[in-house]
C-alpha positions in Angstrom: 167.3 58.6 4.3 165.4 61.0 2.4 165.8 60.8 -1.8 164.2 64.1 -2.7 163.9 67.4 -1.5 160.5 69.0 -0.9 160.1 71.6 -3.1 156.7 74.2 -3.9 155.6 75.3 -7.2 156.7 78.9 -8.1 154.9 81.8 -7.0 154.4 82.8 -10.4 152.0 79.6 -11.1 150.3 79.7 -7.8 149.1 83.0 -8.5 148.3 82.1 -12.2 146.3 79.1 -10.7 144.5 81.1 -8.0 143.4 83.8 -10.8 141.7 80.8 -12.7 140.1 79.4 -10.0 138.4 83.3 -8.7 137.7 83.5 -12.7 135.5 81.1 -12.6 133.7 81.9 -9.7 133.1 85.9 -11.2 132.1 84.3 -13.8 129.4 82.1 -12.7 128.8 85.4 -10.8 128.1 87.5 -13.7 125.7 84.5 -15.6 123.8 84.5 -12.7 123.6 88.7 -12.5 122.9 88.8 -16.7 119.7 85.7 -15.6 118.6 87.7 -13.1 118.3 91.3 -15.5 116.8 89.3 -18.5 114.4 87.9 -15.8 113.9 91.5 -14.5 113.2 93.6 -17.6 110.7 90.8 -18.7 109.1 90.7 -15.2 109.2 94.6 -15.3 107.4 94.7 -19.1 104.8 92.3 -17.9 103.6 94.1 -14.8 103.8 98.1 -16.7 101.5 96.3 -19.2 99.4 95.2 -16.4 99.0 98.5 -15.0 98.7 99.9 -18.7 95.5 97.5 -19.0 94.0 98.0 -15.8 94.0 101.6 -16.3 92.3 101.7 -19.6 90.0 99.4 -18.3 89.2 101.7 -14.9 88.9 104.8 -16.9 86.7 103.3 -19.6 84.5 101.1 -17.4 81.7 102.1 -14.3 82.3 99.9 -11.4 78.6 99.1 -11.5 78.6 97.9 -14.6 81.3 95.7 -14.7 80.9 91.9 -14.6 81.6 89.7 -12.1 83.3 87.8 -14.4 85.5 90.7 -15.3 86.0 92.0 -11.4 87.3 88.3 -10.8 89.8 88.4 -13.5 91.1 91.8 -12.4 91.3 91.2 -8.8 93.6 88.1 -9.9 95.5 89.8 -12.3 96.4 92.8 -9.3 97.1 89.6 -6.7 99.7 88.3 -9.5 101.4 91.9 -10.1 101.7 92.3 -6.3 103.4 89.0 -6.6 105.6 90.1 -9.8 106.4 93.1 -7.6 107.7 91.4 -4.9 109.5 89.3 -7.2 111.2 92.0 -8.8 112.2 93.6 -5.1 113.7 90.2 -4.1 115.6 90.2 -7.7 117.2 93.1 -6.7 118.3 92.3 -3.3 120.0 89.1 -5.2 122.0 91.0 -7.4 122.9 93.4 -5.1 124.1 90.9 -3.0 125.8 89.1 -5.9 127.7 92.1 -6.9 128.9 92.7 -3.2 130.6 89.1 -3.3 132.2 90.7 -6.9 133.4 93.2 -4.9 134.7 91.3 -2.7 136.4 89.1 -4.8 137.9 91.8 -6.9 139.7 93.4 -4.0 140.9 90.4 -2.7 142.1 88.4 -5.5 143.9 91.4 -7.5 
């Protein structure tokens, strides 16, 4: 009734195949964590030169003096580093998280 018999692949090439498939998910894993520290340490440069700025700028200037020009553009610039800042605290919940799913993967795809 039947002409063949079913037969599976060998272990050996299951395990080969399953290796390449969690390879390319680590991967993709570790692009995404390298993105996210390039994205970081420029983030990071921008806002210490920020506060390196405003600084100078507070220690060299007299509040009365200052224009209003001037108090608009700094009172921008600190609403944009809080925003960098919170930037950077949700880039590192994201690669935390990323690395967790590493771990993950490493332990159970040895």
């Amino acid at each position: 009734m039947f002409g063949r018999v079913f037969k599976t692949r060998s272990a050996d090439r299951d395990l080969e195949a399953d290796q390449k498939r969690v390879s390319l998910v680590t991967s993709a894993i570790g692009k995404a964590i390298d993105e996210y520290e390039r994205e970081r340490a420029g983030l990071q440069a921008r806002v210490q030169s920020f506060h390196a700025i405003a600084v100078s700028i507070t220690d060299h200037s007299d509040f009365e003096t200052r224009d209003v020009v001037s108090e608009g553009i700094a009172a921008t610039s600190e609403v944009q580093a809080s925003l960098a800042i919170k930037r950077l605290h949700r880039i590192e919940s994201n690669v935390d998280k990323l690395r967790e799913i590493q771990n993950v993967l490493e332990l159970h795809f040895k």
